[in-house]
C-alpha positions as CSV (number, residue, x, y, z in Angstrom):
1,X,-57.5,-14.6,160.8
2,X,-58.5,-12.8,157.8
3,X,-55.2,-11.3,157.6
4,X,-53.3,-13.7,158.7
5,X,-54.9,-15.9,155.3
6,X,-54.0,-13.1,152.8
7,X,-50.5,-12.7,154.4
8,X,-49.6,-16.6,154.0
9,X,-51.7,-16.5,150.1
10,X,-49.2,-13.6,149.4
11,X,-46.3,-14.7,150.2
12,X,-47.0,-17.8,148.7
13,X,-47.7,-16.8,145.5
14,X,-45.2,-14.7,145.4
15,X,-42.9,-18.0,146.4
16,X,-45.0,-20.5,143.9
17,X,-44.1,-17.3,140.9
18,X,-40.6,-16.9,141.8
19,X,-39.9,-20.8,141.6
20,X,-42.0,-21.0,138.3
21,X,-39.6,-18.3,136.8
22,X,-36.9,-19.9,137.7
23,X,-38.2,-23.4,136.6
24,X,-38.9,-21.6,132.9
25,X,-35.7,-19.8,132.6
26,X,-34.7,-16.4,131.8
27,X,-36.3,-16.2,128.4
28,X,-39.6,-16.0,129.7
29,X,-38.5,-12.7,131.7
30,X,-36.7,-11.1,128.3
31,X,-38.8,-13.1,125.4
32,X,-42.1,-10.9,126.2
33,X,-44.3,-12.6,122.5
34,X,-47.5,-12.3,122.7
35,X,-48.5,-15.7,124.5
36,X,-45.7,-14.9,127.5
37,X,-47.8,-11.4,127.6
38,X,-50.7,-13.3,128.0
39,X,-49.1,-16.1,130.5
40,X,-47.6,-13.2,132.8
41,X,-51.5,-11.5,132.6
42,X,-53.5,-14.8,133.9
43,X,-50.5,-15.9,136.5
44,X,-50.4,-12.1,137.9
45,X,-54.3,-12.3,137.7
46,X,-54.5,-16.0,139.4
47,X,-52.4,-15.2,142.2
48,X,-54.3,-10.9,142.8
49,X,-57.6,-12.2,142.5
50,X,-57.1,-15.2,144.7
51,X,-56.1,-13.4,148.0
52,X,-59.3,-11.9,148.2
53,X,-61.5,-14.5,147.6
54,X,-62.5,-16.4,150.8
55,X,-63.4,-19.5,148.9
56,X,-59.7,-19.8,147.8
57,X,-57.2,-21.0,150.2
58,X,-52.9,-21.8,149.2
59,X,-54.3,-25.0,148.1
60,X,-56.3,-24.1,145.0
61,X,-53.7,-21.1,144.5
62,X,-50.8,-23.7,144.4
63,X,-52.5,-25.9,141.9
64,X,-53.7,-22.9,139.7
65,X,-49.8,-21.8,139.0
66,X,-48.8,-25.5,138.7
67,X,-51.5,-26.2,136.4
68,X,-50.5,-23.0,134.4
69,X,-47.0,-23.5,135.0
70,X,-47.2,-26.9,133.0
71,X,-49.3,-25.4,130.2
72,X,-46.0,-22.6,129.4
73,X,-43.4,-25.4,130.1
74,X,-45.5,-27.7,127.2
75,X,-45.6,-25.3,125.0
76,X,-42.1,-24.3,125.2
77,X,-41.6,-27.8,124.8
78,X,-43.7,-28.0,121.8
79,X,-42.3,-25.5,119.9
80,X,-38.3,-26.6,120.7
81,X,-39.5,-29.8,119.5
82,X,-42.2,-28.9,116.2
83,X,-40.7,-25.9,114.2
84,X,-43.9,-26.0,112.8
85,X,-46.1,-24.4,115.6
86,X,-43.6,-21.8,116.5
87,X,-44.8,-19.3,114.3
88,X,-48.5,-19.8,115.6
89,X,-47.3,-19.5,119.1
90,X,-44.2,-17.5,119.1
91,X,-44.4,-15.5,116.3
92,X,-42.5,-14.9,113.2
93,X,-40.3,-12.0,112.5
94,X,-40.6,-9.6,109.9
95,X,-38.5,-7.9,107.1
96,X,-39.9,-4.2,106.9
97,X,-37.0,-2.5,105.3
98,X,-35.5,-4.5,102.9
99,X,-32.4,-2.9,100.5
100,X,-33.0,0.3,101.9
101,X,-37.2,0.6,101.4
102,X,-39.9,-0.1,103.5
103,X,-41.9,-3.0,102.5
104,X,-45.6,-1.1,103.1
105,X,-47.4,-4.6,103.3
106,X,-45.3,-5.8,106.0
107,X,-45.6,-2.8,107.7
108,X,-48.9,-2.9,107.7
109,X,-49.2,-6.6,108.5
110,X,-47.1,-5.5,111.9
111,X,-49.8,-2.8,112.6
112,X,-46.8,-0.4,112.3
113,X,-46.8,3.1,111.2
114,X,-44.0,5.3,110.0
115,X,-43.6,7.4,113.1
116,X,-43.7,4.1,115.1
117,X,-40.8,2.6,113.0
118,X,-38.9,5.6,113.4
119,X,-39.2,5.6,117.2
120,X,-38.0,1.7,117.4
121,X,-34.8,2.8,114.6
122,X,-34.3,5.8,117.3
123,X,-34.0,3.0,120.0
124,X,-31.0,1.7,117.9
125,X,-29.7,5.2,117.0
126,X,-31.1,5.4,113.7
127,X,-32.2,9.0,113.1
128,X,-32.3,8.7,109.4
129,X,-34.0,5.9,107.3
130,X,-31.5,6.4,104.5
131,X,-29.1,5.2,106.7
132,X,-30.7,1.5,106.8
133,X,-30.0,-1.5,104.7
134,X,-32.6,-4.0,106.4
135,X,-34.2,-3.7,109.7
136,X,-36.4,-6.9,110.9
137,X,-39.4,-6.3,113.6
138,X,-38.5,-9.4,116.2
139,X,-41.2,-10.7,117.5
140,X,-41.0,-9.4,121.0
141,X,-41.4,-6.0,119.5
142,X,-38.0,-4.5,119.4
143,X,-36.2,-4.3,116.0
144,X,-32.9,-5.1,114.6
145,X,-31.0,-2.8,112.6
146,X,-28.6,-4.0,110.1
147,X,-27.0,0.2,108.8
148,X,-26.0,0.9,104.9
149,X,-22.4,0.0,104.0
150,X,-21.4,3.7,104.5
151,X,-22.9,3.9,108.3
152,X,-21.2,1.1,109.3
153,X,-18.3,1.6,111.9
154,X,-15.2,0.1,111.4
155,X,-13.9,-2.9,113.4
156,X,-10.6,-3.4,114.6
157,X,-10.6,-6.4,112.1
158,X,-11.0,-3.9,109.3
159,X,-8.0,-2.0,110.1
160,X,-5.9,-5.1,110.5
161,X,-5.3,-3.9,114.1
162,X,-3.2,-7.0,116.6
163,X,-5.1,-8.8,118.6
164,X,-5.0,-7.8,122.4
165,X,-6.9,-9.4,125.5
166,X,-10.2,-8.3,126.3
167,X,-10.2,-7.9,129.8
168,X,-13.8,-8.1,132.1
169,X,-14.0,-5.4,134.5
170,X,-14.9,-6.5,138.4
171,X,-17.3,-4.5,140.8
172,X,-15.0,-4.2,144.0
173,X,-17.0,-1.9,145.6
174,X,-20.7,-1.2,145.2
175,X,-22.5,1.2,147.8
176,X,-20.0,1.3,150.0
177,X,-19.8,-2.5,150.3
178,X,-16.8,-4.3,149.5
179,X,-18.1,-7.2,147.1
180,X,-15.3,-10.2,148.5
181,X,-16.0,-12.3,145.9
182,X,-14.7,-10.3,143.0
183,X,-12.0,-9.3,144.7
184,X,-10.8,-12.9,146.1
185,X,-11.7,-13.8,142.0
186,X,-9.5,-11.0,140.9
187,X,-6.5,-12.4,142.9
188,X,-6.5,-9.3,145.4
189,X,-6.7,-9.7,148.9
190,X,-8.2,-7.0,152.1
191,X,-4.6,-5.0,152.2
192,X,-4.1,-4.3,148.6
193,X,-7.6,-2.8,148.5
194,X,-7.1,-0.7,151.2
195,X,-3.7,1.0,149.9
196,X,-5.9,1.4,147.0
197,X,-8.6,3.3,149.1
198,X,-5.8,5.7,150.9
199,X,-3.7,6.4,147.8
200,X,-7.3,7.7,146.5
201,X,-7.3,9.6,149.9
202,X,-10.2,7.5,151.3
203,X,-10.3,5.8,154.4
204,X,-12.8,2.9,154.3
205,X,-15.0,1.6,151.5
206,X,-17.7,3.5,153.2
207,X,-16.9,6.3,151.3
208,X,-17.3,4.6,148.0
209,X,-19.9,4.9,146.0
210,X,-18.4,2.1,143.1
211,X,-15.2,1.1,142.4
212,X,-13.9,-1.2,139.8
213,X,-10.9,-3.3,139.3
214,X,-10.0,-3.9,135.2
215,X,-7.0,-6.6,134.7
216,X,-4.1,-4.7,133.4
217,X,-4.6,-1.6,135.4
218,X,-2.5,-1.0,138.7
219,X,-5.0,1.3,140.0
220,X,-8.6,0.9,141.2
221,X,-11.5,3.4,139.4
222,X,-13.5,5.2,142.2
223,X,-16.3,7.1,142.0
224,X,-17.2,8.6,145.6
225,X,-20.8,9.2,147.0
């Protein structure tokens, strides 16, 4: 029986968690501030330290994640609604390289260092800091780089180029599976796939490690296992 409880408390919290993230959205999977650090801490920590605790049955555990649950959704709430508290609760970015130089007191203020600041500007392929005009620590962590005029690439806009389609590429195949929803969405049916596949000199999408259909191209890119 004892395992039999901390089977059904497992895979119940790992139900109640998976329905809370999707009642919360995305942003609290790619947002990680410091109060959704400390939310996915104490809902990890409600739902680990409950399945061995006799005293604790799905009950409790279910009302634990609501209760917190609630508590996130209110405070999202709260700061959607009062601009005010978001920089208490979220955060507010900072502006550590302004006009080309480091602002020291906001660097210091972000508990940053200069080898940490040149790690994150590595992250966004910034070897140099010469090369920066502004960079602003977000408040998940990451930073965003804004280059020197000089570092900047070129658009198409800037070389007056014509305008042309973007097309989205389509996964067709993907570990030896043919995806059928991509392909029906692409307008392609079972038989144009296949002489695909044999003009590639394969003979099933077994064989296939990806493949990928881009609109405007006759031909279907394979890569092979």
């Amino acid at each position: 029986m004892e395992y039999f409880q901390i089977t059904a408390e497992t895979f119940f919290g790992f139900a109640a968690l998976f329905v809370l993230t999707k009642v919360l959205g995305k942003t609290q999977i790619t947002q990680i501030t410091a109060f959704d650090f400390i939310a996915a801490l104490v809902l990890g920590e409600l739902v680990g330290n409950a399945l061995y605790d006799d005293e604790i049955g799905i009950i409790k555990i279910g009302f634990a994640i609501t209760l917190w649950g609630v508590l996130i959704y209110a405070t999202e709430v709260i700061t959607e609604k009062f601009k005010g508290t978001r920089e208490v609760l979220e955060g507010q970015p900072s502006l550590i390289i302004r006009k080309g130089q480091i602002d020291r007191e906001a660097l210091k203020n972000s508990k940053l260092d200069i080898n940490q600041l040149q790690h994150l500007l590595r992250s966004k392929d910034v070897f140099s800091l010469k090369d920066v005009e502004f960079a602003v620590l977000e408040t998940d962590g990451t930073i965003s780089v804004l280059k020197s005029f000089a570092q900047q690439n070129s658009t198409k806009a800037d070389l007056e180029l014509p305008e042309q389609q973007v097309p989205l590429p389509r996964c067709i195949i993907s570990d030896g599976e043919v995806l059928w929803d991509n392909l029906s969405e692409a307008n392609l049916d079972r038989e144009w796939l296949q002489k695909q596949l044999e003009a590639q000199h394969f003979n099933s999408p077994d064989e296939v490690l990806y493949a990928e259909f881009e609109e405007g191209k006759s031909d279907l890119f394979i890569m092979s296992f």
